[in-house]
Structures are given as C-alpha cells and as structure tokens.
N, C-alpha and C positions, 0 to 999 in steps of 0.2 A: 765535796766535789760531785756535781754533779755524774749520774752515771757510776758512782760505788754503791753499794752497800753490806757494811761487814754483816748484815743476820747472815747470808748468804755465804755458801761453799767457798773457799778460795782453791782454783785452781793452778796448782804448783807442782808441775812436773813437766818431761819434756828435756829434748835435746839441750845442752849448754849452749850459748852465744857468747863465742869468744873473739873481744874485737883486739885487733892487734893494733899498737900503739895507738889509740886513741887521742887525740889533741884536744877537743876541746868540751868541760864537764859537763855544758848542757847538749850536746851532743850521747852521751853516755846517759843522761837523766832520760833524754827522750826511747832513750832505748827501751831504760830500762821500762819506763811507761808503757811502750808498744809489746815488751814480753808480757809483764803483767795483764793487759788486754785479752790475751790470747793463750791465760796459763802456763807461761814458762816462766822458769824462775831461778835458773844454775846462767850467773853472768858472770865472765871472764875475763880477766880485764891485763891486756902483754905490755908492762912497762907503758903505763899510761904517763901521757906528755907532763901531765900538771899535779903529777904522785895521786894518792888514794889515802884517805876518802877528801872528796871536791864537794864543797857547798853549794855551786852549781848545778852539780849532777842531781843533789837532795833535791832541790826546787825544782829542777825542769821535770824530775820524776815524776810530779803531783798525786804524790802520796801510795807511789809503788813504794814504800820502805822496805816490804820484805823483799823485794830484788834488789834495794841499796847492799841492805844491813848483810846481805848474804855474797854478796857481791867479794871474788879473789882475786888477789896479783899475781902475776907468776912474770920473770924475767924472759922468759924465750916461748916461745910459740909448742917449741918441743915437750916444757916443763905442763904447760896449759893441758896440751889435749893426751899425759902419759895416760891416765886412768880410763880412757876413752878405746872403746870399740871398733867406731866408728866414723869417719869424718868428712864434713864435704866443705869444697874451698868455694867460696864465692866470690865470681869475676865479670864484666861486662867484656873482657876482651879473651881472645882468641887463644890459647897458648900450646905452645911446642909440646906435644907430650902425646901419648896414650892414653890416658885416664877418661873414664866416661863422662859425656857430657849430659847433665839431667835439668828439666824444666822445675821449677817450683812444686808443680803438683806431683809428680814421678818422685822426686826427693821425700816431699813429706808422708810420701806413701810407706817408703823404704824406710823413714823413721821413725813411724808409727809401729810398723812391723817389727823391726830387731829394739825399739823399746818395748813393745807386748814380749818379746822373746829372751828382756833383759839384760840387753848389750846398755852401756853407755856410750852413747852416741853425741858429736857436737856439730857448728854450725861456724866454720870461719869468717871473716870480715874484716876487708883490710880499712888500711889507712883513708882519712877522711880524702886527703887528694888525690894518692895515686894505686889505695889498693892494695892487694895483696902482691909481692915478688913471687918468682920463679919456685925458688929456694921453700917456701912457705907454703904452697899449692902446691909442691910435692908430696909435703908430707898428709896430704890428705888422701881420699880414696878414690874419691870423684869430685866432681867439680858440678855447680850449680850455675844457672845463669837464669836471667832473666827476660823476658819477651818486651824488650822496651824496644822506643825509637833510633834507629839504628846512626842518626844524625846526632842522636841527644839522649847518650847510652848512659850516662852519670846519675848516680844517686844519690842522695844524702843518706847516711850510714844508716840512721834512724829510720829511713823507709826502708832499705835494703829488708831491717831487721823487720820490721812491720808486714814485710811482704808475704816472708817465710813464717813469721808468727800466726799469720791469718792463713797460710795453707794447713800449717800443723793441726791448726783447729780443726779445720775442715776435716782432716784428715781421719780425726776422730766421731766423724757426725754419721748415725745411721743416713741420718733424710736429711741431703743438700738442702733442702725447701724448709726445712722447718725453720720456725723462728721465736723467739726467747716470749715474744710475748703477742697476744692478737688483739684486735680492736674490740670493745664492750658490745656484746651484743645489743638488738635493739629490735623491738617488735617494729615491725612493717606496718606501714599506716594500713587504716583502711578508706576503700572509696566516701565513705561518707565524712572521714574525717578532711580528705583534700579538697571535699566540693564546700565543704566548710572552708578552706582557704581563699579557695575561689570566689564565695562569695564575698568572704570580709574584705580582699584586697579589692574586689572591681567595688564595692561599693563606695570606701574609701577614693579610688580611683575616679570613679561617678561624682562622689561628691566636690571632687577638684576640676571639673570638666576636661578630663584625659580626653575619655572620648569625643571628640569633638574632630572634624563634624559628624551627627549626629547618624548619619547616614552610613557612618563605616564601623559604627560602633559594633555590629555582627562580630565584624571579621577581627578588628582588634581583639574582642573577646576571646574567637577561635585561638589567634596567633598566641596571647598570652597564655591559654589553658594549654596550649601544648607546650610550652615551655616549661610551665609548670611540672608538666604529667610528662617530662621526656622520661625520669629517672625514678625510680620506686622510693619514696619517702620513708623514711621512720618515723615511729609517731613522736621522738623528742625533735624532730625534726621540722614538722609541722606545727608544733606548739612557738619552735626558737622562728620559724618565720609568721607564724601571728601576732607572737610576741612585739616584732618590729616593728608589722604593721600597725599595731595597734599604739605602740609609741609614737610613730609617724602621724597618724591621725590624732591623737589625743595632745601633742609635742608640737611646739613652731619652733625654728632656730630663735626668736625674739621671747620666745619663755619657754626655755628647754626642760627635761625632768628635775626637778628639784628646786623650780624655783616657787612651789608653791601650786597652790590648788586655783583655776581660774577669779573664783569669788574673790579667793586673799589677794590674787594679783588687780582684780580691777577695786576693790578696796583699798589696798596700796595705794592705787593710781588717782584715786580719788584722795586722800589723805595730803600729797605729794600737790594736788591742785589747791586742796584750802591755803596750804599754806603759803601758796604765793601770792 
C-alpha cells in the first residue's frame, strides 16, 4: 500500500474512538484507516449492526490491522467509555443542555493535555444516519462540533473520525509548517550553463526557420530568453531541457527514438526498394 512503511515507528496511542451502533463494516474499516493515519489506535465499537469482527471492515481498512485486531465491543455506550477520564460527544446539531461546546482544534488541545497528564480520555460518534441521542451526549463532558456548511452539516462517520484524527496530530506537532519530507536538493545552474540552453534551443530553432521573418528574429530571441530566465534553473534541470531538445532535433515523429540510427533507417529504406 502505497504510503505505509513498517521500517518505520508506528504510532499507536491517543484518545479511543467509540462509534456507537455502527451499521455498516466498510464504514468501520474506513475509520479504522483514518485512526491509523493519524496514530490512534483504541477503537470502540457499541453493538455494531452487523456483529464483530466484519470482513468488510478488514478490507476497507487497507491494512490498519492493528486497529482491527485490537478493535472491542461493548453493549451500551455506558460500558464503552467506564475506564475513561474524559469524553467528548460529537454532533452537527445544536442540543438542550449546558455542556461546553469546543471546535476540533480546542478539543484536540484538551486531549493532548489530560493524555500528557494520564487521564484516559475518548471520542464519541454517533450513528451513520442520525447520530448521537440526547441520552448519549450526556454522558460525555463536552461536546465537539464541526465548522462545516451549515445547509450541508452531515458527515460520513469515517470523515467525522479523520477530522479529529488530523487535529490530534496536530496537536502534538512542535512546528505546524514542518513537514515529513522536502524536495532533493539541487545545485542552481549557472549563467554559463543557461546561455548554453539558449544556444542549443535557438539554433535548433534557426535550423527549422522559427524565426522567420527574418527581421524580428531580435526580438523573438529577446521574448524566448526571458521566458527562459523568468525562474532560477537547477542544473538537473537544464540538462532534462537539453535533453529534449536535443531528442527534438535528432528525432522526427516518422522515425522516433528507437527506431534505429539514420544510416540503418535509410539502408532499410533502400533494401525495402530492391525488392520491389
């Protein structure tokens, strides 16, 4: 799968995601995918619709097994989060109550913190159609929500959980900006290597009568070399557009690369005549 690699750390720790009656396995698979992504790895699963463990859920996983294989049931919502610290309900709608209401990023802040301080803390999520009840969001501490559109506030379970998965990371990042990997460095050409470019392509150029007429050929010149020289080259950079060129001028489409060395091909082409 592209984008794993087991040499590498797995990270597995992190609030539970406990989806409450879940219906359907590849629903539950994608979840469990989206924790894995984002190092969590305590999944919950309340009287799932189509019992445990789902073949479905294994496949849409694509190869999070350690959030299958570790993956529990529990009959009530109550039994799910007893060992639990901490808890937040998540809902797109509004509900009767006093419980704090926190953005994704506030949340993941709060449970980045009481996990550094050692609470067990989890992550509710109701049904794929209608969510979590009343009764269910109570028993949590605060409630979470999300800054979507407010015409077209539904989620599919599996983003819900991806949403909050991708803050928690965050949550643990010294520097927002860094990132896992950066592009191969590459020496910056130099002037002598582009005016090298510049020759090969206008002469090339020249020899197909580009410039033409003969009279503006200046200023075509000018407009190309500043197109050229808008951006600071590297020097594998200048090699991969010589490269071209020089396929371009040595290459026709009626004898591309490979089909042989000029000689062989008008040799061919005389062989192809005797024998007619």
């Amino acid at each position: 799968m592209a984008g794993t690699n087991s040499e590498l750390q797995l990270l597995a720790e992190g609030p539970a995601i406990i989806l409450v009656e879940p219906q359907m396995g590849e629903n539950i698979g994608m979840v469990a995918r989206a924790m894995a992504n984002f190092g969590l790895a305590d999944l919950r699963l309340v009287n799932p619709r189509d019992g445990w463990p789902n073949e479905k859920a294994q496949a849409a996983a694509s190869k999070a097994d350690h959030v299958i294989e570790a993956t529990r049931v529990f009959d009530t919502v109550e039994q799910a989060i007893a060992d639990l610290n901490f808890v937040y309900a998540t809902t797109a709608r509004s509900r009767d109550g006093y419980k704090p209401v926190r953005s994704p990023v506030v949340a993941a802040q709060t449970l980045r913190a009481k996990f550094a301080a050692g609470e067990g803390t989890g992550i509710l999520f109701g049904r794929e159609r209608w969510g979590l009840n009343n009764e269910e969001v109570a028993l949590a501490d605060e409630i979470v929500t999300f800054p979507v559109n407010p015409a077209f506030a539904s989620l599919n379970i599996a983003q819900a959980v991806l949403l909050m998965s991708y803050e928690w990371m965050k949550s643990g990042m010294e520097d927002l900006s860094a990132v896992p990997f950066q592009a191969v460095e590459q020496r910056p050409s130099t002037k002598d290597q582009l005016f090298g470019l510049f020759d090969q392509l206008e002469e090339a150029l020249d020899a197909r009568n580009y410039f033409h007429p003969a009279g503006k050929k200046p200023k075509m010149v000018d407009n190309l070399r500043a197109v050229l020289s808008r951006r600071a080259f590297t020097e594998q950079e200048i090699s991969v557009m010589r490269g071209v060129i020089s396929s371009l001028d040595r290459f026709s489409r009626k004898a591309p690369r490979g089909s042989g060395s000029p000689a062989k091909r008008k040799e061919a082409k005389g062989d192809d005549s005797s024998s007619e």
